[in-house]
BALOBA-1460 file (C-alpha; in Angstrom, 3 decimals):
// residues 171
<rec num="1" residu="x" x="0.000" y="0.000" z="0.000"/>
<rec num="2" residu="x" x="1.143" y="2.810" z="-0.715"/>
<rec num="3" residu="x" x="1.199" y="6.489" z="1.106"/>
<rec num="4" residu="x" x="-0.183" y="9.349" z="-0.199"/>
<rec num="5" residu="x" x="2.851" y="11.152" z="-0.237"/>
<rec num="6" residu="x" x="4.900" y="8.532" z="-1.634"/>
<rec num="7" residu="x" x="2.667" y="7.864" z="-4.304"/>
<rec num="8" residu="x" x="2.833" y="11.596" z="-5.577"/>
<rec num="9" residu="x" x="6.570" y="11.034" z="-5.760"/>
<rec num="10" residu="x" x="6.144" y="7.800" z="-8.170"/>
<rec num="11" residu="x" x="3.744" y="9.349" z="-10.544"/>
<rec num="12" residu="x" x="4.957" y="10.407" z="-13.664"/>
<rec num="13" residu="x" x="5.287" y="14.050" z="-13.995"/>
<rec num="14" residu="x" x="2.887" y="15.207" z="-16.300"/>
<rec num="15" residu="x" x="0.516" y="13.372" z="-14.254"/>
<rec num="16" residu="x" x="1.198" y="15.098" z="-10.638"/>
<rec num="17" residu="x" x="0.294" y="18.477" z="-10.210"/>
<rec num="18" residu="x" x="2.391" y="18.805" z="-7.552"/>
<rec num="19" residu="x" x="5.809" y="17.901" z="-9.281"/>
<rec num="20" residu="x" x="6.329" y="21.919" z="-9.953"/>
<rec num="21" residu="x" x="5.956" y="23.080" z="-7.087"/>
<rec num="22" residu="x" x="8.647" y="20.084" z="-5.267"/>
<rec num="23" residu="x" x="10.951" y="20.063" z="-8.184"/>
<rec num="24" residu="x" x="11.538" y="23.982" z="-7.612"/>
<rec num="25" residu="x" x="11.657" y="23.711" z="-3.973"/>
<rec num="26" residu="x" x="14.583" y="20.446" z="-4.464"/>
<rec num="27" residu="x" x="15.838" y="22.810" z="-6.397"/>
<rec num="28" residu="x" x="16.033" y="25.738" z="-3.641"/>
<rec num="29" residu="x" x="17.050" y="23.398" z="-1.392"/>
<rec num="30" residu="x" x="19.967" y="22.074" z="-3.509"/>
<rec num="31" residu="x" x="21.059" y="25.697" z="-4.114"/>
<rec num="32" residu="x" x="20.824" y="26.164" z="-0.254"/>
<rec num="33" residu="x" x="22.726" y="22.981" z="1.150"/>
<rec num="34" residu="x" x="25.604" y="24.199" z="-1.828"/>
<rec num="35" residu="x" x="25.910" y="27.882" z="-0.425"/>
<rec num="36" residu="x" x="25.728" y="27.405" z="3.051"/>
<rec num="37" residu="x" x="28.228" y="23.917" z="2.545"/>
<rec num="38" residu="x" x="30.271" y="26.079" z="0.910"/>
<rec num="39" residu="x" x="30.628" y="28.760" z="3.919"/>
<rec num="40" residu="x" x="33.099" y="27.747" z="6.637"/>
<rec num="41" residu="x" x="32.106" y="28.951" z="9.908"/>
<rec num="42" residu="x" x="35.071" y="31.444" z="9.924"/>
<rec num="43" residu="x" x="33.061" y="32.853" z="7.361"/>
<rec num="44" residu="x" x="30.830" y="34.232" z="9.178"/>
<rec num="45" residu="x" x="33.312" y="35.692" z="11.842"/>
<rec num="46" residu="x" x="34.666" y="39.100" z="11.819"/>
<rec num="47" residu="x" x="38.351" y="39.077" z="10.934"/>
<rec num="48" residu="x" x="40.636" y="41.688" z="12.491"/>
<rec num="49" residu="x" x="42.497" y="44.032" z="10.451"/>
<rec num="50" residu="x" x="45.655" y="45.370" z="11.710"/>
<rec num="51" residu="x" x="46.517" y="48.563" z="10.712"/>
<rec num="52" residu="x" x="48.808" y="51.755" z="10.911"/>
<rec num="53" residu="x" x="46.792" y="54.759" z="12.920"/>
<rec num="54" residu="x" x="48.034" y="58.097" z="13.008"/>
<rec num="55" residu="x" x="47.072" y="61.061" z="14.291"/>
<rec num="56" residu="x" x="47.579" y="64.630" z="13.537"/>
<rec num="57" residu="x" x="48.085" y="67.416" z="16.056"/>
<rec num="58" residu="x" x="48.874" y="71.226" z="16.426"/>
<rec num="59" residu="x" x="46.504" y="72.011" z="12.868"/>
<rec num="60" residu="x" x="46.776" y="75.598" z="13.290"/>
<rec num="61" residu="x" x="43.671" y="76.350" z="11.279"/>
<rec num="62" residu="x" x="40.553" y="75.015" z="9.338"/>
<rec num="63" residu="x" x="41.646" y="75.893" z="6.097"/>
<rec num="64" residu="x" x="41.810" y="73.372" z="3.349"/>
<rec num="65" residu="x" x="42.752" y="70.091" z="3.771"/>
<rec num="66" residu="x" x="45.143" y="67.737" z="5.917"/>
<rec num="67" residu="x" x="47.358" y="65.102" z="3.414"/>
<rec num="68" residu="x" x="48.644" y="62.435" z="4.766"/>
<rec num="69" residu="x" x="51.096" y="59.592" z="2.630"/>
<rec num="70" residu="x" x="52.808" y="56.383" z="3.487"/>
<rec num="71" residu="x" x="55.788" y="56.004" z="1.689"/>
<rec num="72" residu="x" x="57.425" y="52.309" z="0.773"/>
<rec num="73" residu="x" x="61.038" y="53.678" z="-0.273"/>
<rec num="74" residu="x" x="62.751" y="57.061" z="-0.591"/>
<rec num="75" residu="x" x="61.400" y="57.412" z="-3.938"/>
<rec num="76" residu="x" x="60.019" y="61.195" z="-3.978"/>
<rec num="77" residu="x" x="59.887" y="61.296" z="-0.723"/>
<rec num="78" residu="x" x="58.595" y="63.662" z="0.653"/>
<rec num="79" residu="x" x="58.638" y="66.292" z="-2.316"/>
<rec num="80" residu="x" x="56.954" y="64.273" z="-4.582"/>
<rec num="81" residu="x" x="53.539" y="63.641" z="-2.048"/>
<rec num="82" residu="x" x="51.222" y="63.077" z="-4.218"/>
<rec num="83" residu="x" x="52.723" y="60.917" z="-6.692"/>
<rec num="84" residu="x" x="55.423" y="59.217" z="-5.302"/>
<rec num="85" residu="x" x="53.024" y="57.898" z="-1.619"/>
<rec num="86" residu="x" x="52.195" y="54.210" z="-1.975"/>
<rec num="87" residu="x" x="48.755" y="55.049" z="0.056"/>
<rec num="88" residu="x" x="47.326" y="59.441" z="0.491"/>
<rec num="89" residu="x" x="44.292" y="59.784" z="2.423"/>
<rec num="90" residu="x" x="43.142" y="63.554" z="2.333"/>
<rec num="91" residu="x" x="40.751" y="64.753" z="5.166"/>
<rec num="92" residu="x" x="38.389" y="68.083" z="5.549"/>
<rec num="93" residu="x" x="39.638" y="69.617" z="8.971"/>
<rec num="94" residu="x" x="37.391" y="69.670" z="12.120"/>
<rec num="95" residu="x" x="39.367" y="70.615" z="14.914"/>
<rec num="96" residu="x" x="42.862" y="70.860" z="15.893"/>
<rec num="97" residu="x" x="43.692" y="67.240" z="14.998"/>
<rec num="98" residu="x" x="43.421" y="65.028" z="12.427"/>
<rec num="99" residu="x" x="43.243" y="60.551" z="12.062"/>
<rec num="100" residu="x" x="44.076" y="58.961" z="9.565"/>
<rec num="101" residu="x" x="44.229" y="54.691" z="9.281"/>
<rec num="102" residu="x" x="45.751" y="52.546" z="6.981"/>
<rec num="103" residu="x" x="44.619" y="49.259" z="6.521"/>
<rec num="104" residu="x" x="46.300" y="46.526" z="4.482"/>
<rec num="105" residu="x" x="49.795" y="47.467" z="4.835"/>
<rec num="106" residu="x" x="52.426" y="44.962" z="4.341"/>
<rec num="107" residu="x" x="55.178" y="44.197" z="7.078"/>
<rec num="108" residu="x" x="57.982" y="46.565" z="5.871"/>
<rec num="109" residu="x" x="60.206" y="49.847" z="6.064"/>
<rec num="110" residu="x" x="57.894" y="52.623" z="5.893"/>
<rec num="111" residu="x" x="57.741" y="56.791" z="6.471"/>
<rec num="112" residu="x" x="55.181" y="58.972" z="6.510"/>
<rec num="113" residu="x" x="54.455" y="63.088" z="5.164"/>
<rec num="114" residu="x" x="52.015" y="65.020" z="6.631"/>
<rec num="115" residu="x" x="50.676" y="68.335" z="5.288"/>
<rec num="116" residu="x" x="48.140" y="71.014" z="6.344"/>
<rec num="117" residu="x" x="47.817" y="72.015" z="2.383"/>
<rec num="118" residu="x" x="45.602" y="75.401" z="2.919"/>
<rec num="119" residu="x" x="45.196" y="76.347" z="-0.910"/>
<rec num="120" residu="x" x="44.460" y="72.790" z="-1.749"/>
<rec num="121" residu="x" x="47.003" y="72.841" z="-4.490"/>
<rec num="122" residu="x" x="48.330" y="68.717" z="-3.757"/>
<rec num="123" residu="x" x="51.795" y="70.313" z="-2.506"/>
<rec num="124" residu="x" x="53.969" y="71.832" z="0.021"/>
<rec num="125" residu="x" x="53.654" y="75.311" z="-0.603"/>
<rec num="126" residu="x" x="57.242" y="77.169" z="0.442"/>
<rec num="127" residu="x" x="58.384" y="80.705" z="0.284"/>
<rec num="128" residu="x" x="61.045" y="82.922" z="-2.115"/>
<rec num="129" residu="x" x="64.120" y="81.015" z="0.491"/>
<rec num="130" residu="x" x="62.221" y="77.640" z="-0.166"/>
<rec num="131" residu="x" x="60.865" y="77.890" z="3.552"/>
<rec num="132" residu="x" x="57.602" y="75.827" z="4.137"/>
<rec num="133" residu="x" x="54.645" y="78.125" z="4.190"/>
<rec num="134" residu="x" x="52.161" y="75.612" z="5.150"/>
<rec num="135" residu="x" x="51.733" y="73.255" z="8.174"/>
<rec num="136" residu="x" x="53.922" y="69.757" z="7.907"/>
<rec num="137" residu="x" x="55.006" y="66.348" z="9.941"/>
<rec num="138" residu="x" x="57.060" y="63.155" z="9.656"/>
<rec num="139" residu="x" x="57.114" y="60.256" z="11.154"/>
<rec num="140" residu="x" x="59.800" y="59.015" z="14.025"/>
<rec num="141" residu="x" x="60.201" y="62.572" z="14.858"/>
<rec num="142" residu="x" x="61.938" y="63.577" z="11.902"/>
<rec num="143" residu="x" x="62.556" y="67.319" z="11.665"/>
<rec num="144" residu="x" x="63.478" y="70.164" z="8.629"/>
<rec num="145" residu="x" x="66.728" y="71.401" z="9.029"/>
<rec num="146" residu="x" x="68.289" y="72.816" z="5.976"/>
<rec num="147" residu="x" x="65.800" y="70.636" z="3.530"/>
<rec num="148" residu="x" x="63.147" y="68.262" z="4.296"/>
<rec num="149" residu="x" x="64.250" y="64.873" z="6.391"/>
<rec num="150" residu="x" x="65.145" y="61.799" z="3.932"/>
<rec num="151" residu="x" x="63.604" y="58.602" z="3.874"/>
<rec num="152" residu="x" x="65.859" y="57.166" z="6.515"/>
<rec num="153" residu="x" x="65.889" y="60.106" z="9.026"/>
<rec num="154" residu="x" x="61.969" y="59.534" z="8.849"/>
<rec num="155" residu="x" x="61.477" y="55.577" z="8.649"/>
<rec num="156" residu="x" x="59.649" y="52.699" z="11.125"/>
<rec num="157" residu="x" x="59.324" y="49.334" z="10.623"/>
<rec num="158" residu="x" x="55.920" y="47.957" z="10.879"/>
<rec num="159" residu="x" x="55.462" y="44.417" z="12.093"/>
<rec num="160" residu="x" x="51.960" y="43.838" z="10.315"/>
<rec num="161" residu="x" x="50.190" y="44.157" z="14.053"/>
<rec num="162" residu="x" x="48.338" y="47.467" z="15.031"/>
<rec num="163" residu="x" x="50.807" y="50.587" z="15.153"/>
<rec num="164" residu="x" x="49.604" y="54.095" z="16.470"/>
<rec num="165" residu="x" x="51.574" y="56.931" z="15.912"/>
<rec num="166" residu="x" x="51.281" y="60.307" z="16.743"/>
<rec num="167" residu="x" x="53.128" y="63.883" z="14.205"/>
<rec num="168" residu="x" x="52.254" y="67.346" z="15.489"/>
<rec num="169" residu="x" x="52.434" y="69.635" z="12.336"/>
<rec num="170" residu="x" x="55.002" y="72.586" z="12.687"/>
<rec num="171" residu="x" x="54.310" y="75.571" z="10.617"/>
């Protein structure tokens, strides 16, 4: 004898007017036990992403914009900012300091530029003696003395793990 059920499976199907309807739900159901087989459990976790946080101080004004770049090498560093930064993140100011993160770096050799660009020109503006005229940082406490600090004056290493670090601009 068989069950009602069972007996709508072994009918033909042009005969069952059911077999539409369950074929397209198999089918759902197939598609289902394939995604959510195919998800891992860490999936579905939140993965941590370490990153390099710094943070501006001493922005003597609201004008413009604060740059900030990430060099890999000493390649235009730091006169060529814009072109020559492996990462630039460019922020409106609010305040008298500034964050910046970036995510995804690589464990390396690394410096950083910072500039308070006022006239939003992408550069260090400088005067007639080649004297900075706007507001500017570098990491590991480089300083200007007679020209902008070089790569190695202003380099960290960075381990991959979570690094905060802190330039005040000087102006």
């Amino acid at each position: 004898m068989r069950t009602p059920l069972l007996s709508i499976f072994l009918q033909k199907p042009e005969k069952s007017k059911m077999y539409p309807i369950l074929f397209n739900l198999s089918k759902l159901f197939f598609g289902l036990v394939l995604i959510l087989g195919g998800v891992s459990s860490t999936g579905f976790a939140q993965t941590e992403c370490s990153s390099i946080s710094v943070k501006i101080q001493n922005i003597s004004n609201s004008t413009g914009v604060i740059a900030c770049a990430i060099f890999e090498s000493g390649e235009g560093y730091p006169d060529k900012f814009m072109k020559s930064g492996s990462k630039i993140m460019i922020t409106q100011i609010t305040g008298k300091d500034a964050s910046f993160e970036f995510s995804d770096i690589k464990p390396g050799t690394y410096a950083i530029a910072v500039i308070h660009d006022e006239n939003m020109n992408g550069e260090l503006d400088s005067n007639l003696f080649g004297i900075p005229t706007e507001g500017y940082g570098f990491s590991s406490g480089a300083e200007v003395n007679m020209s902008a600090p070089s790569f190695s004056e202003a380099k960290f290493l960075y381990d991959g793990g979570d690094l905060q670090l802190s330039i005040a601009l000087d102006y």
